[in-house]
N, C-alpha and C positions, 0 to 999 in steps of 0.2 A: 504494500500500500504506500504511493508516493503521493506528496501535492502536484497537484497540474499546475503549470505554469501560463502568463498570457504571450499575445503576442510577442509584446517585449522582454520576455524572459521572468517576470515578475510572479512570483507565485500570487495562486489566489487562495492569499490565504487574509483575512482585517481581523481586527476586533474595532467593534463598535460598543461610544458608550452615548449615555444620555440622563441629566439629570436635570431636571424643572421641580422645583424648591415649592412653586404654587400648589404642584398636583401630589406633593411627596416621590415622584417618580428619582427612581437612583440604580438606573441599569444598565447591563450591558450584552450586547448581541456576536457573539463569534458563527464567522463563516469561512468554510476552507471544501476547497473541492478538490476531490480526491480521486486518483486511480486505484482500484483496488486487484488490476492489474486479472493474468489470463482471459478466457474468452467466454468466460458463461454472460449471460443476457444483461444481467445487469451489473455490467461491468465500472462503470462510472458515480460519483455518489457527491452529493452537497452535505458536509455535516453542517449543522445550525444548534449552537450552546446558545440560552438564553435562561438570564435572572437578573436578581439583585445583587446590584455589588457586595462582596464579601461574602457571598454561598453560592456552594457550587453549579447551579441553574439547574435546567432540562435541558437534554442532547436528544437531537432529532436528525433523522439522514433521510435526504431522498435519494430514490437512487434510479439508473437513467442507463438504457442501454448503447446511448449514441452521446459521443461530446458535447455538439453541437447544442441537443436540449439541453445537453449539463450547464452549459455556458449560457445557456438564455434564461434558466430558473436563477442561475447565481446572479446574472447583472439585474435581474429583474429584482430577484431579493435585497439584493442591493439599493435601488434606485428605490423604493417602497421604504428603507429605514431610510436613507438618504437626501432624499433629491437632488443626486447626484446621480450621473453614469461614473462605472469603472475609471474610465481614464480619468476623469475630472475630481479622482480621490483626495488628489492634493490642495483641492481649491479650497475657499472659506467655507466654514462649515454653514446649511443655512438652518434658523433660526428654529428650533422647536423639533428640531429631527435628531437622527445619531451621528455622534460625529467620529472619524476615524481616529484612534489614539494610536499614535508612534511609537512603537515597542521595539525596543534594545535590540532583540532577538532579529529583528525585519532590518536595523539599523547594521546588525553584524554582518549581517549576510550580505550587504554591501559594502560594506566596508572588506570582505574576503575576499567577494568578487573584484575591486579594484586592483587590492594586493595580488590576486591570479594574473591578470594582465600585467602588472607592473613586471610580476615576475617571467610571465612569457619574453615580456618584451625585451626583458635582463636576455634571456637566453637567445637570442637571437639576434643581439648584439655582441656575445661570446661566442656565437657559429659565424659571424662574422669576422670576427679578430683572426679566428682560427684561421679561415681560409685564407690569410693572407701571406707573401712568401716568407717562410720561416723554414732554417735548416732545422734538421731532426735534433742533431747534436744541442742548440738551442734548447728548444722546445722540451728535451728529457730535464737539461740541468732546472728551468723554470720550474717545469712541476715537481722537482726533488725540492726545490728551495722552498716552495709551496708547502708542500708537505710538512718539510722541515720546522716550518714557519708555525704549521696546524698545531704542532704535537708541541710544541716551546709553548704556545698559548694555552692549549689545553693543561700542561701540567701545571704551569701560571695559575690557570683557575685553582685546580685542585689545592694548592698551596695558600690560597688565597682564601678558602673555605675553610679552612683548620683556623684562623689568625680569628674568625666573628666568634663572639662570645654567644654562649646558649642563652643569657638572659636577652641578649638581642634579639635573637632567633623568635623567642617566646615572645617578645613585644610585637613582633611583624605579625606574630599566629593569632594574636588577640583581635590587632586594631583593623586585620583584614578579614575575619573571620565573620561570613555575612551571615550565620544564624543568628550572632549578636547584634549585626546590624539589622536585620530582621526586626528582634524581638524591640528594638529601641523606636524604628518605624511604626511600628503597629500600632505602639501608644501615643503616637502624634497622628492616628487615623489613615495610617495610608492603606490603601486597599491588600492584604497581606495575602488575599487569592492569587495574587502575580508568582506567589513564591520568591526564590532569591532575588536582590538587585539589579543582578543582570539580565534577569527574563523581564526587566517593567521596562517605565519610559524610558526613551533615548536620549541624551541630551540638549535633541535639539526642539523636543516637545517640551521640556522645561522651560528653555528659554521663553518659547509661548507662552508656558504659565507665568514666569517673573512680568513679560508684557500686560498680560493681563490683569496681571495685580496692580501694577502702575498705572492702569486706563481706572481701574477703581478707586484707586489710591485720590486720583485727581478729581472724580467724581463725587467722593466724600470730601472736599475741602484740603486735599494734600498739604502743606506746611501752614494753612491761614488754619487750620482744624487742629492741628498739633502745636501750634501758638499760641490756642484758646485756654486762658488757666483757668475758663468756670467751665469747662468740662472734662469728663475723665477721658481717656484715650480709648476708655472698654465703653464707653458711652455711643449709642447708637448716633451718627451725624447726618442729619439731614441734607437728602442728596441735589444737586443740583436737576438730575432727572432718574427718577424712582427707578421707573421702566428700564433704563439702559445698565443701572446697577443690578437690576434681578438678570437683568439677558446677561450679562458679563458673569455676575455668579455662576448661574449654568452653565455657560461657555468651562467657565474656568474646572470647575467641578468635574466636566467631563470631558474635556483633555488629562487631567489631573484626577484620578475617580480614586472617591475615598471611599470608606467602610463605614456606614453611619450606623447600621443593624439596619430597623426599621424604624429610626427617627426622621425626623424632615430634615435633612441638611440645611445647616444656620447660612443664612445671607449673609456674606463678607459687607457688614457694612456698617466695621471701625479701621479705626489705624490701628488697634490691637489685634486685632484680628487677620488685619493684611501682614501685621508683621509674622503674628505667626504661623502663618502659610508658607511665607518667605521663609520660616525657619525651617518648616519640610522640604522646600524645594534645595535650600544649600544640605539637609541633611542626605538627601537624596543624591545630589551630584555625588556630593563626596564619598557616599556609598556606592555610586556608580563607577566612578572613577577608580578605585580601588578595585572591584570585583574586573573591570576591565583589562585590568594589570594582573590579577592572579591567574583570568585564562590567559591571558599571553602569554605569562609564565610559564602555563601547564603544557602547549603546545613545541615547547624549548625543549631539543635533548642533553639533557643532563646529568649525571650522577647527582648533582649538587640535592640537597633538601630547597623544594620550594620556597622555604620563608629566607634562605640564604641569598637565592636570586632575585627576590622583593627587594631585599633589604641592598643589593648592590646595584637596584634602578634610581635607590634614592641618589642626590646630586649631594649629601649631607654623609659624614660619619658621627656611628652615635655610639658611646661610652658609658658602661657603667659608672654611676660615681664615686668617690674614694666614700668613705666611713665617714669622716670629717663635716664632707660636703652632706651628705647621707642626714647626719644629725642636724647639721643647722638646717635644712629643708623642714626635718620633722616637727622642729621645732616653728618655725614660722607656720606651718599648718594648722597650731593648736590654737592661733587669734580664729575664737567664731565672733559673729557681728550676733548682736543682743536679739536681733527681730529673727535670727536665721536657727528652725527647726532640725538642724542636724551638725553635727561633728565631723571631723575630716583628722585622719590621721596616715602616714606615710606608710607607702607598701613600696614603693621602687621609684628608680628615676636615674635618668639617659641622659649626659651632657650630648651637646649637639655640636656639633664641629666641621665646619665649613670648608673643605677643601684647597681650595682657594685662595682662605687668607692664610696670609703669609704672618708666622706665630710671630708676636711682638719680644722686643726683647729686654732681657731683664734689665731693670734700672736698679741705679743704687741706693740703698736706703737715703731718706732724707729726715731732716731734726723734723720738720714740718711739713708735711704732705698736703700739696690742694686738694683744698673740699671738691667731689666730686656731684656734676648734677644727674647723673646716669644713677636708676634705679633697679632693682629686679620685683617687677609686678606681672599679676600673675591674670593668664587670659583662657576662660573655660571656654571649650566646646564638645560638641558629643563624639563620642566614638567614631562614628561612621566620618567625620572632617577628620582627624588625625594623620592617616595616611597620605592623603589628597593633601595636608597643610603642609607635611615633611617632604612632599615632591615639590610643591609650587610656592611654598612658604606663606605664610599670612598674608592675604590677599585683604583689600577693599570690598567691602559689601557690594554685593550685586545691583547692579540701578541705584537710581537715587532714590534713596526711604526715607521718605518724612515720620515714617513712626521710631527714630529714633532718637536719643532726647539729645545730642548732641552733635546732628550730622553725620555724613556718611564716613565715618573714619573706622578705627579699627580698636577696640576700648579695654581696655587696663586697670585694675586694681588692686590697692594695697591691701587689701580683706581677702582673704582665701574663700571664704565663703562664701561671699560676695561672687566670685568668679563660680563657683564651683554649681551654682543656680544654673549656669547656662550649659552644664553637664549632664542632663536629665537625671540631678540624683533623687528624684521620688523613685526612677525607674532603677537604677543602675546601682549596684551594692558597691560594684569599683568604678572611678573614673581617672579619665586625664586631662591632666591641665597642664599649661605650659607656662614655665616661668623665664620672661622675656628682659631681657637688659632693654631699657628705656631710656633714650635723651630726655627728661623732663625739663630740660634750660626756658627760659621769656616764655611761660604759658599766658594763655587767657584766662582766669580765673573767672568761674560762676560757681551763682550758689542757686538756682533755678532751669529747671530746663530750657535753653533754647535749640531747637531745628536748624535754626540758619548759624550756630557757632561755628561753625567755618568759613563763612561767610565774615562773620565779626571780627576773625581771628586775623583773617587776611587784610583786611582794610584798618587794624592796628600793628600790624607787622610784628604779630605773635607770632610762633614755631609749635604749639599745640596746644590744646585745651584742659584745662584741671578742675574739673569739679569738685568744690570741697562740702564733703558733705558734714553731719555736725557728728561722728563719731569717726576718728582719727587713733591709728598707731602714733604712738610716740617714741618707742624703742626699735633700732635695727641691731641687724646682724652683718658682719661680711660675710659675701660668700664669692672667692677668688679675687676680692677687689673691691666688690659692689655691693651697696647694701642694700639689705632685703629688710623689709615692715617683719619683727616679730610679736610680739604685745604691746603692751600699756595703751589698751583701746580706750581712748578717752570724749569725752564730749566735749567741742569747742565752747568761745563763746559768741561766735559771730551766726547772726542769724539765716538759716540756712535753709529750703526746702529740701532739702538731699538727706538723706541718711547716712548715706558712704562716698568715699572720695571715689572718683574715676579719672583716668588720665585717657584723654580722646589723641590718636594721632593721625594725620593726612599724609604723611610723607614716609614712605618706607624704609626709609634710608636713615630715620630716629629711632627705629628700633629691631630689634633678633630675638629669634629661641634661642638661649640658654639650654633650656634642660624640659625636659618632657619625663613630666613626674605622675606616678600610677597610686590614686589614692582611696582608699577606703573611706564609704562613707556611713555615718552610723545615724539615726534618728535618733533626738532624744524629747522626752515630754516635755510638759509645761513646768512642773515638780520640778525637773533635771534643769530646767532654763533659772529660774527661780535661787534655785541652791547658789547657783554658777554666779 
């Protein structure tokens, strides 16, 4: 049993979703037609899956003893969820029908197909070279050198894989390990019928979804709504046109199909809520982008162990760290912030080490050493971003988000716990966090949200943002140089809407991973906050 292909080699195979928020509708339609191959009568078949997102539907096959009808029930069934024809799959979806969702899976299989040509093409410019005049004498010594050259590289490797430490190993096997990134998906609602990360969206169906979060974004009042200090940000915003927000939800919903059960799917329509869509959509990249990497990996011949050749795609070397270093971590982990429902204590952690730069060199002691403005503060994200972060490094938020309370920069804090919120620790018994050396030199200081502080920070000829909120460390530690926020959580005096300080940055180039620390996280009651 194969899929049948179309004219232009495309299999026919969609999934179609559709969700409308008015009707409670939240479904999805799979069609794929099929040879089922030999010569009996009804040799040809349309399978048709149909349900609610998140259960596994009804499967229904027609089956057809000539292609032709095969091909004219499937366009037909097609055009009937769609109003669309076949070819015109890729056009705007229209208004109230199903719309075709871009799956990895359809996304690989062209992406192989390219790589097959590239590589035909490779060979057909090597039967070329060939044929050109070349003594024989030549030609043997080449391919011995060749050769030579193979087996020099290969035992390189082999050599090379002895030198990586197993706790290494172990961290690659954690933070790409997509049953974990699974299980962290499913409680931010993404539809977990897809199975692993690699069989859902493709990345370039995401990007649609970030668009369309910004067509809503705008639609609720974008940065003039997140300026508003008499409304909450989780507060419903009245939209400039009702209708175009409800079409844009279902749009969005079902290129992006989540798992509701049988609830109505909520109308995206705050800035709290677009933000946190946006935070499935980056959880999701970065969980795509990893499982993309480990089958490429899989298809490599190698002796080596899998997580060996993960870990030497990074453009980064990463070190266990000494004892020293080990203890002052642990200890800067034990400041919790007064409002924050759980503890955070040290399980492991990975200096990070750049290739590239060239190690600085030792200086001689002095009576008096300049104050330094470089800090190490600490920046949470979930699991499934860690690998995707150690390949491309902390990156700028996606489009411009007005739901976030300081610009689109990349955000830092002295509270452990304060970062470690954005670790899904209600979900997650371990996380990681990364503790980043910081330029904090000529910040903007605020003590209130604003949207456009990057905007303000620029037209003062600031270098980043500080938000100081009214419970502050006042005790550091070094660690290799730099110090790190350990206790003396104190409350200022200056009056402050913030709870906790943040340091916002715009410019990449003010700050690096240090170290990628693996922490335990513990809940504790109201009783245990209390005592504390």
């Amino acid at each position: 049993m194969s899929i049948i292909n179309d004219e232009n080699g495309k299999p026919y195979k969609v999934h179609l979703c559709k969700t409308n928020i008015a009707q409670n509708n939240n479904k999805f339609y799979d069609m794929e037609m099929l040879d089922n191959g030999g010569s009996r009568a009804h040799r040809f078949s349309v399978k048709l899956i149909n349900g609610r997102i998140g259960y596994r539907g009804v499967t229904h096959f027609k089956e057809f003893g000539d292609l032709d009808k095969a091909k004219s029930f499937f366009d037909a069934k097609f055009f009937e969820k769609t109003h669309l024809h076949w070819e015109e799959r890729q056009d705007e979806p229209v208004p109230n029908k199903y719309v075709v969702v871009d799956l990895m899976d359809n996304n690989s299989m062209k992406k192989e197909e390219e790589e097959g040509e590239e590589d035909a093409k490779k060979e057909e410019e090597e039967e070329e070279e060939e044929k050109k005049p070349q003594t024989k004498k030549t030609r043997g010594r080449k391919k011995k050198a060749e050769e030579e050259v193979e087996v020099k590289k290969e035992e390189s490797e082999e050599e090379e894989a002895e030198d990586v430490d197993q706790k290494v190993k172990d961290l690659m096997r954690c933070i790409c390990d997509e049953d974990v990134h699974l299980g962290l998906l499913k409680q931010l609602k993404f539809n977990e019928a897809y199975g692993k990360p690699i069989d859902c969206l493709s990345l370039a169906q995401l990007q649609t979804g970030y668009d369309i979060l910004a067509t809503i974004e705008t639609s609720i009042g974008g940065k003039k709504a997140a300026r508003s200090g008499t409304r909450s940000r989780a507060a419903p915003t009245l939209s400039k046109n009702p209708g175009a927000s409800t079409h844009d939800t279902n749009k969005y919903y079902s290129l992006i199909p989540h798992s509701f059960g049988f609830q109505v799917p909520p109308k995206i329509d705050t800035l709290a809520k677009v933000e946190a869509e946006r935070e499935l959509l980056d959880a999701l990249k970065g969980s795509i982008e990893a499982s993309m990497e480990v089958k490429d990996v899989k298809k490599e011949k190698s002796n080596k162990d899998i997580y060996q050749r993960l870990y030497e795609r990074l453009p980064c070397h990463l070190e266990p760290v000494s004892e020293d270093v080990a203890g002052k971590i642990g200890e800067c982990l034990k400041m919790r912030g007064p409002t924050h429902f759980f503890k955070l204590s040290y399980l492991d952690a990975f200096e990070l080490k750049n290739p590239e730069e060239a190690p600085k060199p030792a200086k001689r002691a002095r009576k008096s050493a300049p104050s330094t403005t470089k800090r190490l503060l600490w920046h949470g994200t979930r699991v499934t971003n860690v690998f995707s972060i150690l390949m491309n490094g902390l990156q700028m938020p996606e489009g411009d988000r007005c739901g976030l309370m300081f610009g689109n920069g990349v955000y830092f804090a002295n509270v452990p716990t304060k970062s470690a919120n954005y670790c899904c620790p209600e979900v997650s018994k371990r996380v990681f966090m990364l503790l980043c050396e910081v330029e904090t030199s000529n910040p903007l200081v605020l003590y209130q949200s604003e949207p456009d502080a990057d905007d303000m920070m620029a037209k003062k000829k600031k270098l980043s943002v500080y938000a100081a909120g009214k419970h502050r460390p006042t005790e550091t530690v070094e660690i290799n140089g730099i110090p790190a926020f350990k206790s003396g959580l104190e409350q200022i005096e200056e009056e402050s809407q913030l709870l906790y300080d943040e340091y916002v940055m715009f410019d990449q180039d003010r700050f690096k991973i240090k170290y990628v620390v693996e922490v335990k996280v513990e809940k504790i009651t109201a009783a245990e906050m209390r005592g504390q």
